[in-house]
ZAVEXZA-644368 format. One record per atom (N, C-alpha, C, O, CB): residue number from 1; residue in three letters; atom name; x, y, z. Coordinates in steps of 0.02 Angstrom, whole numbers. Glycine has a CB too. Layout:
% ZAVEXZA-644368
@num:NUM	residuo:ALA	atomo:CA	east:X	north:Y	up:Z
...
% end
This chain:
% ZAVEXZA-644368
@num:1	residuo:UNK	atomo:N	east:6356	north:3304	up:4914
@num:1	residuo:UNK	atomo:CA	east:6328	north:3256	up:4868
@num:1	residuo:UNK	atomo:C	east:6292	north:3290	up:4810
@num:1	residuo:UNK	atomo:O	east:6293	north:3265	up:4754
@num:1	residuo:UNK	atomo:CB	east:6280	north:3210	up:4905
@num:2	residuo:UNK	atomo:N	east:6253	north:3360	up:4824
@num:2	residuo:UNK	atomo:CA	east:6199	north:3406	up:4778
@num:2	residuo:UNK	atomo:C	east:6274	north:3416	up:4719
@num:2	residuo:UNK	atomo:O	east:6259	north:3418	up:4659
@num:2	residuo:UNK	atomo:CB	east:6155	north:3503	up:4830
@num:3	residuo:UNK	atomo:N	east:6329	north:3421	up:4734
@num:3	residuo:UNK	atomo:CA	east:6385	north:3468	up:4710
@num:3	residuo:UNK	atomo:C	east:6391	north:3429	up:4625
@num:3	residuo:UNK	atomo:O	east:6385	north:3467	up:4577
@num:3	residuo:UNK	atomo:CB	east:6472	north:3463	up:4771
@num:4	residuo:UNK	atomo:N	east:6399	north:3376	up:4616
@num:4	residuo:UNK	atomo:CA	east:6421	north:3326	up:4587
@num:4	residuo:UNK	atomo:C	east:6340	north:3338	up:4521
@num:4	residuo:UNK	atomo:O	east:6350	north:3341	up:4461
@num:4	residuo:UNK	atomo:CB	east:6436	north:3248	up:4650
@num:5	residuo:UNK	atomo:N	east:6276	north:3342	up:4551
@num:5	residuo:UNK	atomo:CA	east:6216	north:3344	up:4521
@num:5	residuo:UNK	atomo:C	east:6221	north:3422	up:4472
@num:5	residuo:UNK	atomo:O	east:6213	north:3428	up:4411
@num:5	residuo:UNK	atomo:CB	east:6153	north:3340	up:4585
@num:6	residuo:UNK	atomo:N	east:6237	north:3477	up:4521
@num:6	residuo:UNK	atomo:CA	east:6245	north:3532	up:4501
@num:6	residuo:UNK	atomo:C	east:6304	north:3553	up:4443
@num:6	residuo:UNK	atomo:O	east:6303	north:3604	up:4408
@num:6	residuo:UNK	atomo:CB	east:6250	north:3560	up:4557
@num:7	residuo:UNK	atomo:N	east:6363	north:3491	up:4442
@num:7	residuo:UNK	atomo:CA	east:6427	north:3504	up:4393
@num:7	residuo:UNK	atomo:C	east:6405	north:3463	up:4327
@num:7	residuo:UNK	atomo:O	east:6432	north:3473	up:4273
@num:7	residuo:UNK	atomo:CB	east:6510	north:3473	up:4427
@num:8	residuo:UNK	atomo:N	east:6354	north:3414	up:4338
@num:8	residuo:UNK	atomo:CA	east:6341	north:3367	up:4264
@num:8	residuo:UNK	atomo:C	east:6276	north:3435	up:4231
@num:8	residuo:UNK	atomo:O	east:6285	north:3452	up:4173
@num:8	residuo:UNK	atomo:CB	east:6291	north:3251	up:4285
@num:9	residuo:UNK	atomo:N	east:6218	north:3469	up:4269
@num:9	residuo:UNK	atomo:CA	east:6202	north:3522	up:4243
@num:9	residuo:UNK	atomo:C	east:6231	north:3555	up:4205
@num:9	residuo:UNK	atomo:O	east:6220	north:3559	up:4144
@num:9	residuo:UNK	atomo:CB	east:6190	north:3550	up:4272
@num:10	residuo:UNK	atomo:N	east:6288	north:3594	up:4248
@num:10	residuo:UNK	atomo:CA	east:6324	north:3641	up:4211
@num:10	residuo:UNK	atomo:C	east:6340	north:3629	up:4156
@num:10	residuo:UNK	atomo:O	east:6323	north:3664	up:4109
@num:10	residuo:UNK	atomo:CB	east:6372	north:3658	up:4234
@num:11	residuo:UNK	atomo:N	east:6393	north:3552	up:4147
@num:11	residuo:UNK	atomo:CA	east:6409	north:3542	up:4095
@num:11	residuo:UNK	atomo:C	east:6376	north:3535	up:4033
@num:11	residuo:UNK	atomo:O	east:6388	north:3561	up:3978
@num:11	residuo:UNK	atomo:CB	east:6433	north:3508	up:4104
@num:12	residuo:UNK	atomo:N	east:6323	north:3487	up:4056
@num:12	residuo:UNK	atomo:CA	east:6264	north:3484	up:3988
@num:12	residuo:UNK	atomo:C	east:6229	north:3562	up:3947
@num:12	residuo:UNK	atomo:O	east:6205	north:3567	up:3891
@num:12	residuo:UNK	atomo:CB	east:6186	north:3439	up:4026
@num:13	residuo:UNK	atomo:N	east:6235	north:3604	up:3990
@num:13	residuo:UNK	atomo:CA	east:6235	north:3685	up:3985
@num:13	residuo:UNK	atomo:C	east:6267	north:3709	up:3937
@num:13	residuo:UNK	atomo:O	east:6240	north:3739	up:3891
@num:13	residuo:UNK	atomo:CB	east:6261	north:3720	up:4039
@num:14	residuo:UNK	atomo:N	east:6358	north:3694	up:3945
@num:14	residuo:UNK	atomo:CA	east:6391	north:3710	up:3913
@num:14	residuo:UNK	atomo:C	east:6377	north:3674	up:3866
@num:14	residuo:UNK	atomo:O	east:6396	north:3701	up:3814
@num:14	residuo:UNK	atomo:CB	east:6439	north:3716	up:3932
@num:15	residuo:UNK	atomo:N	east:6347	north:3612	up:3855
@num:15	residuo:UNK	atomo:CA	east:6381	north:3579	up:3789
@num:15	residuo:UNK	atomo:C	east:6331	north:3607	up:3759
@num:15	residuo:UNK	atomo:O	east:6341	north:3625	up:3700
@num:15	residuo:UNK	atomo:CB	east:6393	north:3494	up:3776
@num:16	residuo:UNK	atomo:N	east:6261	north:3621	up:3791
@num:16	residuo:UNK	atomo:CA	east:6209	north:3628	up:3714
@num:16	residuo:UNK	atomo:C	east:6230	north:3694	up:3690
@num:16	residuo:UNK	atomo:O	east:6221	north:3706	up:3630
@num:16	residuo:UNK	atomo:CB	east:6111	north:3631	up:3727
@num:17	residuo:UNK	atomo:N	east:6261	north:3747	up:3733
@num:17	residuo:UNK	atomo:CA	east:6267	north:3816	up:3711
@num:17	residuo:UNK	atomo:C	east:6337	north:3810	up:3645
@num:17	residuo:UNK	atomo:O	east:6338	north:3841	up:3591
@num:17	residuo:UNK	atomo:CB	east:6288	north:3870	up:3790
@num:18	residuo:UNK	atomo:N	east:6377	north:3774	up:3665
@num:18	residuo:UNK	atomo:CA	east:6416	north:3735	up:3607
@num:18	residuo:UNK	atomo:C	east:6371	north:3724	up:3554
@num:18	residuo:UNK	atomo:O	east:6356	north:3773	up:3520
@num:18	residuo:UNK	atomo:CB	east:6446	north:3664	up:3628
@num:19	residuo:UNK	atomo:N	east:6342	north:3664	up:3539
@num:19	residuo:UNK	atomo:CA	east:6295	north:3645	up:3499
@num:19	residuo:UNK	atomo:C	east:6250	north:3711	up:3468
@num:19	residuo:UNK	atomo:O	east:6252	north:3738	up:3413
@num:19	residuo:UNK	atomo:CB	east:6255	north:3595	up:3539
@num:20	residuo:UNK	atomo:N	east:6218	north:3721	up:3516
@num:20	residuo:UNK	atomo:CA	east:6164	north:3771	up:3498
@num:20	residuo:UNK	atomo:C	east:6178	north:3821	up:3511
@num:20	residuo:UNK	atomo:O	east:6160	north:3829	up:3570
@num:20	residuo:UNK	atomo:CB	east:6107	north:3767	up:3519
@num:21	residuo:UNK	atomo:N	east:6213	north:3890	up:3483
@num:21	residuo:UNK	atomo:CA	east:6211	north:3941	up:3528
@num:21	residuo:UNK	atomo:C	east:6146	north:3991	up:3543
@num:21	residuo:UNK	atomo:O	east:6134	north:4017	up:3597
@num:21	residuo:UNK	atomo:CB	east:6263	north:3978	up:3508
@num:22	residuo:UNK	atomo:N	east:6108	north:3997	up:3486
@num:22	residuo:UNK	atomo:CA	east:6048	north:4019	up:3481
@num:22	residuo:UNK	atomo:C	east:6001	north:3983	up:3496
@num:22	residuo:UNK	atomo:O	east:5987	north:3928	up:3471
@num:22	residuo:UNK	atomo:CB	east:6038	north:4039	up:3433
@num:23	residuo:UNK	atomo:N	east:5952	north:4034	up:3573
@num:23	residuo:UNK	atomo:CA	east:5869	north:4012	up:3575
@num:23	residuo:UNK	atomo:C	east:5822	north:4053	up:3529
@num:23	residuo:UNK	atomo:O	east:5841	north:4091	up:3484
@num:23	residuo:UNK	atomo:CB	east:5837	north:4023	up:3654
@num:24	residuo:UNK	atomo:N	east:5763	north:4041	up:3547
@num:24	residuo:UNK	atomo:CA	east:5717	north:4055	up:3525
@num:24	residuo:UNK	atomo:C	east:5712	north:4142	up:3539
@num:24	residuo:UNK	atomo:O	east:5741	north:4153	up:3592
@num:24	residuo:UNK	atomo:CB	east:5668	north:4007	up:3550
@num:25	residuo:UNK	atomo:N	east:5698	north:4173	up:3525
@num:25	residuo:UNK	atomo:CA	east:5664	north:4233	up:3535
@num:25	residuo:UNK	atomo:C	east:5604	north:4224	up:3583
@num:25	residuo:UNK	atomo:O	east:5560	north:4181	up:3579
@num:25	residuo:UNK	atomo:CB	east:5643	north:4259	up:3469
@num:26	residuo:UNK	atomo:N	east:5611	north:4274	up:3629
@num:26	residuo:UNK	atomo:CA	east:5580	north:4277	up:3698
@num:26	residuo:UNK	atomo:C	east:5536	north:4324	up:3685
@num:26	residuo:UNK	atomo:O	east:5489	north:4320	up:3724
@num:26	residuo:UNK	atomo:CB	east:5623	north:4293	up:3759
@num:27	residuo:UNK	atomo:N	east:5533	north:4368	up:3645
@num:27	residuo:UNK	atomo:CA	east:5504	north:4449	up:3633
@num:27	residuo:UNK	atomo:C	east:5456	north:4425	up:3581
@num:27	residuo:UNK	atomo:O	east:5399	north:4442	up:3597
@num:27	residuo:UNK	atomo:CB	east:5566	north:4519	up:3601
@num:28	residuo:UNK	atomo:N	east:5458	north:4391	up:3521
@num:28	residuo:UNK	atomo:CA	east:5432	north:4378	up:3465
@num:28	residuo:UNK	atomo:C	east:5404	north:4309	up:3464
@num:28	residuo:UNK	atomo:O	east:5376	north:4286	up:3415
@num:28	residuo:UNK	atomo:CB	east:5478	north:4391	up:3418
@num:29	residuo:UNK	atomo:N	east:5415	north:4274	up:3525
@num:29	residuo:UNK	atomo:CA	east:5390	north:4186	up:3492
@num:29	residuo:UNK	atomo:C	east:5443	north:4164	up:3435
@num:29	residuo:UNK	atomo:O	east:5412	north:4137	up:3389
@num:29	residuo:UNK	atomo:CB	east:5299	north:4185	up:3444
@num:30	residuo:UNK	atomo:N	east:5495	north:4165	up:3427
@num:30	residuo:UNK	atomo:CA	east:5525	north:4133	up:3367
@num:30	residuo:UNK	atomo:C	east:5502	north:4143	up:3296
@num:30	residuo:UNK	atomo:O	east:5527	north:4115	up:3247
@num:30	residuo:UNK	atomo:CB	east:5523	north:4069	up:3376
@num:31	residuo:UNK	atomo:N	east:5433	north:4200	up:3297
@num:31	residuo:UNK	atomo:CA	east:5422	north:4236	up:3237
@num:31	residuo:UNK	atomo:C	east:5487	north:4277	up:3183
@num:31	residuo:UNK	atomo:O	east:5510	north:4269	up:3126
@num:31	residuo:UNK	atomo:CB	east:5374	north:4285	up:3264
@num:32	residuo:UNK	atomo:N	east:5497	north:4320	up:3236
@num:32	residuo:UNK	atomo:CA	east:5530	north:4354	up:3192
@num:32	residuo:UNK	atomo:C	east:5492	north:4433	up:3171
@num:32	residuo:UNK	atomo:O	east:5525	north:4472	up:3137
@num:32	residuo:UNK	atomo:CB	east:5537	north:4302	up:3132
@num:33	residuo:UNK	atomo:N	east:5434	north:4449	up:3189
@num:33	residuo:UNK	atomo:CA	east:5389	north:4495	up:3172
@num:33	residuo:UNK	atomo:C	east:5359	north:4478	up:3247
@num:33	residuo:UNK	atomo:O	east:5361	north:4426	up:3279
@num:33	residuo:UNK	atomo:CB	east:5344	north:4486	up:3097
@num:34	residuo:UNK	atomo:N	east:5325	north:4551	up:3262
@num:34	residuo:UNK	atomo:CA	east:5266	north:4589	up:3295
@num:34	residuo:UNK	atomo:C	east:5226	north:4624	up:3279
@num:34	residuo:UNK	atomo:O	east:5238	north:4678	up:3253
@num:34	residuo:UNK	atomo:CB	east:5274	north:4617	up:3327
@num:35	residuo:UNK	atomo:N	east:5156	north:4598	up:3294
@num:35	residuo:UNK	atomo:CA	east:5105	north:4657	up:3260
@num:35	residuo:UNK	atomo:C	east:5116	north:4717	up:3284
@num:35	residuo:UNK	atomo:O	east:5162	north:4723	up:3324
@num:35	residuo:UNK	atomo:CB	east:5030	north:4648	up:3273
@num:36	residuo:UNK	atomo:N	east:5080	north:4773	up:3265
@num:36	residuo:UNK	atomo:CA	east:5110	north:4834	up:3264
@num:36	residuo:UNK	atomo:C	east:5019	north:4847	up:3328
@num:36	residuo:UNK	atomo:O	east:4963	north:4822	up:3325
@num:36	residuo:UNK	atomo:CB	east:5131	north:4882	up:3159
@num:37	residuo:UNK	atomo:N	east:5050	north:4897	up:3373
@num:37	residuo:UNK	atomo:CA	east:4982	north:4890	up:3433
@num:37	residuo:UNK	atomo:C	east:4935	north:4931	up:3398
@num:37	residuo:UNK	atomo:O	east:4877	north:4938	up:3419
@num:37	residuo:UNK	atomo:CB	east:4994	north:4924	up:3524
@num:38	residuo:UNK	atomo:N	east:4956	north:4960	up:3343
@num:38	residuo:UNK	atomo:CA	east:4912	north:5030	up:3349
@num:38	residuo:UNK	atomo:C	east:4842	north:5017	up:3269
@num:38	residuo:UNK	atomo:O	east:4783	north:5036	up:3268
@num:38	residuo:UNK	atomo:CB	east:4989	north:5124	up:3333
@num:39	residuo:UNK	atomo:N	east:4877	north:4984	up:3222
@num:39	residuo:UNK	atomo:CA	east:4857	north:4963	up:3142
@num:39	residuo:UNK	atomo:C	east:4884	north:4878	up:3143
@num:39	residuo:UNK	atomo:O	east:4907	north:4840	up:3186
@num:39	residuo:UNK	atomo:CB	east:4909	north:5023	up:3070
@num:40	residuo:UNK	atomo:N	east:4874	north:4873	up:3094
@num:40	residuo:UNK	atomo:CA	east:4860	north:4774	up:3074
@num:40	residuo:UNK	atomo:C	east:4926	north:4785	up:3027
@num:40	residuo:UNK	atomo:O	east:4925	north:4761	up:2970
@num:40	residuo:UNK	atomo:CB	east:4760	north:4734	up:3012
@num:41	residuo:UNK	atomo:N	east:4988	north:4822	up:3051
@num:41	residuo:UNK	atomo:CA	east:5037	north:4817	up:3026
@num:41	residuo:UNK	atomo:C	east:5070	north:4742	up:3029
@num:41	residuo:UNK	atomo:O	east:5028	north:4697	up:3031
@num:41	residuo:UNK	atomo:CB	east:5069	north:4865	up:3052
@num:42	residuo:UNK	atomo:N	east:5128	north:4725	up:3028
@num:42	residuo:UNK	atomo:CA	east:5193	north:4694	up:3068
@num:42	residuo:UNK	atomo:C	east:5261	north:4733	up:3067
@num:42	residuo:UNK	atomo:O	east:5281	north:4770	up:3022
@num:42	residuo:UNK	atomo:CB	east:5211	north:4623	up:3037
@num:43	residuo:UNK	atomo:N	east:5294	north:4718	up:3126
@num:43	residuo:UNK	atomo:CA	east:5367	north:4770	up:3123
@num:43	residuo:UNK	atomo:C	east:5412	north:4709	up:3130
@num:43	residuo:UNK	atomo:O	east:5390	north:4651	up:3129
@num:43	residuo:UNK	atomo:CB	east:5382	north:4841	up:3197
@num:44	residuo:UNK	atomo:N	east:5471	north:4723	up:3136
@num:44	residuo:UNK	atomo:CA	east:5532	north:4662	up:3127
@num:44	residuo:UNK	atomo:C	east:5573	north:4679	up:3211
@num:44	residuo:UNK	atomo:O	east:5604	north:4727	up:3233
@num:44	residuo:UNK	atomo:CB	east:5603	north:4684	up:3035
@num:45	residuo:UNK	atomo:N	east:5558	north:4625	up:3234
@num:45	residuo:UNK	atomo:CA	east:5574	north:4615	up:3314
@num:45	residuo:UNK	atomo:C	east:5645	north:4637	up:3326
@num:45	residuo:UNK	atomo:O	east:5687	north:4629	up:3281
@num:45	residuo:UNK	atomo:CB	east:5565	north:4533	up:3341
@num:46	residuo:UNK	atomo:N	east:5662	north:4665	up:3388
@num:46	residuo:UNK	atomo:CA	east:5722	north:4690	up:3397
@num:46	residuo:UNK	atomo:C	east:5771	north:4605	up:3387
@num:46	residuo:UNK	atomo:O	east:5831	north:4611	up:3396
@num:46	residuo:UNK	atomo:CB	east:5723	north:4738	up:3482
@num:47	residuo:UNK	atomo:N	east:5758	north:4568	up:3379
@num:47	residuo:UNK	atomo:CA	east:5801	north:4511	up:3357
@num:47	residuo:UNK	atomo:C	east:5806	north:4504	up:3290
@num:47	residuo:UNK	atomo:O	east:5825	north:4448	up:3269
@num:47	residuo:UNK	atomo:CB	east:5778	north:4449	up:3382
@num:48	residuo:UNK	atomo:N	east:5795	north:4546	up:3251
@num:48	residuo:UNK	atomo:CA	east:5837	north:4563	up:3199
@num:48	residuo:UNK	atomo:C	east:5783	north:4515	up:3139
@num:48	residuo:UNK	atomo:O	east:5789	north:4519	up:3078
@num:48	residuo:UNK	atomo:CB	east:5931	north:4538	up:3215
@num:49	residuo:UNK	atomo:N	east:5748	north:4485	up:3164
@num:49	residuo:UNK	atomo:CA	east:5684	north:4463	up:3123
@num:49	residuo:UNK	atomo:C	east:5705	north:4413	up:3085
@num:49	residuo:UNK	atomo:O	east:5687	north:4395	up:3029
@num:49	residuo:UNK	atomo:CB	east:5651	north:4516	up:3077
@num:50	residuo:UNK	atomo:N	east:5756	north:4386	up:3131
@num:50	residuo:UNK	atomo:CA	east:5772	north:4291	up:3114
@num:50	residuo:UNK	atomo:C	east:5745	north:4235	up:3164
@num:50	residuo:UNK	atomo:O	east:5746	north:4174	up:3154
@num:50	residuo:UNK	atomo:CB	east:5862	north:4272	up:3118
@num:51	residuo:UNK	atomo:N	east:5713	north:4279	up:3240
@num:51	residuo:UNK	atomo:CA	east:5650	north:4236	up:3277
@num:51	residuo:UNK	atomo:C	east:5720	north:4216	up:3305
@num:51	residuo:UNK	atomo:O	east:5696	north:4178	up:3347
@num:51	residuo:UNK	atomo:CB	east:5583	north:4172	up:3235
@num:52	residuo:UNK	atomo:N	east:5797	north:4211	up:3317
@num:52	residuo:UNK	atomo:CA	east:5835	north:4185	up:3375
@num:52	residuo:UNK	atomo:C	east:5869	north:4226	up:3428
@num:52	residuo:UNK	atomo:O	east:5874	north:4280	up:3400
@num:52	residuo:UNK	atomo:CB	east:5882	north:4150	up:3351
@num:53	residuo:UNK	atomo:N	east:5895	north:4232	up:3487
@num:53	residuo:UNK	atomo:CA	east:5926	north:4260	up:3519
@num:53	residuo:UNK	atomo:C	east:5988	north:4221	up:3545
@num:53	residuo:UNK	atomo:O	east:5984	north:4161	up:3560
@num:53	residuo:UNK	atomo:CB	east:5886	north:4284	up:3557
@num:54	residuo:UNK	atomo:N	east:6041	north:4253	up:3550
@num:54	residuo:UNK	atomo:CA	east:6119	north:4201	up:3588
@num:54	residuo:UNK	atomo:C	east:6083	north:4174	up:3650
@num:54	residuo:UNK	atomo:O	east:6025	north:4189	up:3665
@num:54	residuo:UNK	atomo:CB	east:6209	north:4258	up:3623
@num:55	residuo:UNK	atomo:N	east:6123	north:4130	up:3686
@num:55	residuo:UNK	atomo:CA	east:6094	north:4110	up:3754
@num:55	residuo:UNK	atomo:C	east:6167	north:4156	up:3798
@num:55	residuo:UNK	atomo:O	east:6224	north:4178	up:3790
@num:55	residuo:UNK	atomo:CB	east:6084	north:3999	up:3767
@num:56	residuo:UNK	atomo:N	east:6125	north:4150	up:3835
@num:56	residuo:UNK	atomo:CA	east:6161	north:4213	up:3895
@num:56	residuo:UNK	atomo:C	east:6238	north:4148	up:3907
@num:56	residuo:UNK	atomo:O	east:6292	north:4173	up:3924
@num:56	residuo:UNK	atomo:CB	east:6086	north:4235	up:4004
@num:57	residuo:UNK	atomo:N	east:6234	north:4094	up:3900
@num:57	residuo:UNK	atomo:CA	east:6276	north:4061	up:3919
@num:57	residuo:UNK	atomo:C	east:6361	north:4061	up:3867
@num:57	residuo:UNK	atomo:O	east:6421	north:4049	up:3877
@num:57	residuo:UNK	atomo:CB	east:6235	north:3998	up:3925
@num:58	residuo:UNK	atomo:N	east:6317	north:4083	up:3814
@num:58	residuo:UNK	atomo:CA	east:6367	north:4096	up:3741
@num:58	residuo:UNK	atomo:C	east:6412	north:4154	up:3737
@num:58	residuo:UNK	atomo:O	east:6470	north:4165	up:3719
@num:58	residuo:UNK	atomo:CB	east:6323	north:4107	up:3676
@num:59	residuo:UNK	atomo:N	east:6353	north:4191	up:3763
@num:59	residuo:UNK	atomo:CA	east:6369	north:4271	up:3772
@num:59	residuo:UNK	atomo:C	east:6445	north:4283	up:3839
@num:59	residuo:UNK	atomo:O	east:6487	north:4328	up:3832
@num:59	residuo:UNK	atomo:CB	east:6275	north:4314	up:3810
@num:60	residuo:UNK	atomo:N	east:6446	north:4238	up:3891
@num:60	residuo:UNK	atomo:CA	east:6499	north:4230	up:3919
@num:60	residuo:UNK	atomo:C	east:6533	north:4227	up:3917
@num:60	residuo:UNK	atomo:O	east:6578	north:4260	up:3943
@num:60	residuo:UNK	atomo:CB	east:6509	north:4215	up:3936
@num:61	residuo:UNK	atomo:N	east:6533	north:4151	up:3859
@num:61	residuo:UNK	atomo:CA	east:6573	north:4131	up:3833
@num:61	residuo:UNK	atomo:C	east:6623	north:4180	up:3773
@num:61	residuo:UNK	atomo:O	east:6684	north:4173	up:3767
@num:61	residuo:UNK	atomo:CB	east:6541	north:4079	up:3817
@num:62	residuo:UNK	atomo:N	east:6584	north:4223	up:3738
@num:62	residuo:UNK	atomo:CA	east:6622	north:4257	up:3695
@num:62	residuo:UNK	atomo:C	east:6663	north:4315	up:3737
@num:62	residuo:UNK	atomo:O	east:6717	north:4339	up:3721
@num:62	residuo:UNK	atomo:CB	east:6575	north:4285	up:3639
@num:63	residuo:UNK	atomo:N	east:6628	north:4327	up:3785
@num:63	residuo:UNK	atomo:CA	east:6680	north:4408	up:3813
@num:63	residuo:UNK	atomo:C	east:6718	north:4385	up:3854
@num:63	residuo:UNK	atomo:O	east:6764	north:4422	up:3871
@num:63	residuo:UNK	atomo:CB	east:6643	north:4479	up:3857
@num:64	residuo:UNK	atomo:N	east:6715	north:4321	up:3883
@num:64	residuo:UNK	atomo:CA	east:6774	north:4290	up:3917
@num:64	residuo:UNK	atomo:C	east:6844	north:4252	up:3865
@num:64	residuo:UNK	atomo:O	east:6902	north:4255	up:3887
@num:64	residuo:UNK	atomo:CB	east:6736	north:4230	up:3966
@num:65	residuo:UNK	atomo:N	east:6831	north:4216	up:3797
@num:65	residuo:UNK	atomo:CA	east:6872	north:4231	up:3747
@num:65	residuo:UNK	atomo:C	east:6891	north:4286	up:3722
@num:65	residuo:UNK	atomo:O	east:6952	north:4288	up:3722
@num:65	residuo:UNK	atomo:CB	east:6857	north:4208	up:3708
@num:66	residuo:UNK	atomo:N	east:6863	north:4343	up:3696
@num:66	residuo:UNK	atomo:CA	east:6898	north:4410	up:3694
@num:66	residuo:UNK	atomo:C	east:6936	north:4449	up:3724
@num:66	residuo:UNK	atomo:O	east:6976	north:4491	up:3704
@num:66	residuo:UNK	atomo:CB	east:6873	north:4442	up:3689
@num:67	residuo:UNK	atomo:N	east:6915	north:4423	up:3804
@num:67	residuo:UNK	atomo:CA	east:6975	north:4461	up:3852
@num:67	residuo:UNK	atomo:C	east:7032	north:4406	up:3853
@num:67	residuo:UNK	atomo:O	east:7092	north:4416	up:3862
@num:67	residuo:UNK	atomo:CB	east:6948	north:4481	up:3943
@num:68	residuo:UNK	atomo:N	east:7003	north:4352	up:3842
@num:68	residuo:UNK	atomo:CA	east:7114	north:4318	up:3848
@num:68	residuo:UNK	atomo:C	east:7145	north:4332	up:3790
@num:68	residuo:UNK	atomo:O	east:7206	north:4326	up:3795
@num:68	residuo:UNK	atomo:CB	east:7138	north:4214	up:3851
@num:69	residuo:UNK	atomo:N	east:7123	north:4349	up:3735
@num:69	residuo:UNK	atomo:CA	east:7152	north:4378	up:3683
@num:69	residuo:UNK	atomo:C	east:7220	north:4432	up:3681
@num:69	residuo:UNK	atomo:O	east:7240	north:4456	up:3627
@num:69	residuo:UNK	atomo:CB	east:7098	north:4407	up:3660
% end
């Protein structure tokens, strides 16, 4: 009965990663910048300092299209 609960998840999963492929930045807050620990700098977050990251669900999705290629 759980099975049926667990496949409408999934799906809604897939669709937002459709929709949305990018979250928020996990490292930066969706800044985009980090203060620097040492001076009252800012540096540009290993997310490339647009504050988004792919969702791991997208990321599947692309290397599982590249290999049926």
């Amino acid at each position: 009965m759980g099975w049926w609960i667990a496949g409408v998840v999934l799906g809604l999963y897939i669709v937002e990663c459709t929709i949305w492929p990018y979250r928020r930045c996990g490292v930066c807050k969706g800044e985009g910048r980090l203060m620097s620990p040492m001076t009252s700098g800012w540096r540009t977050c290993s997310c490339g300092g647009d504050g988004q990251a792919i969702r791991w669900g997208r990321r599947v999705w692309e290397v599982l299209r590249r290999a049926g290629q």
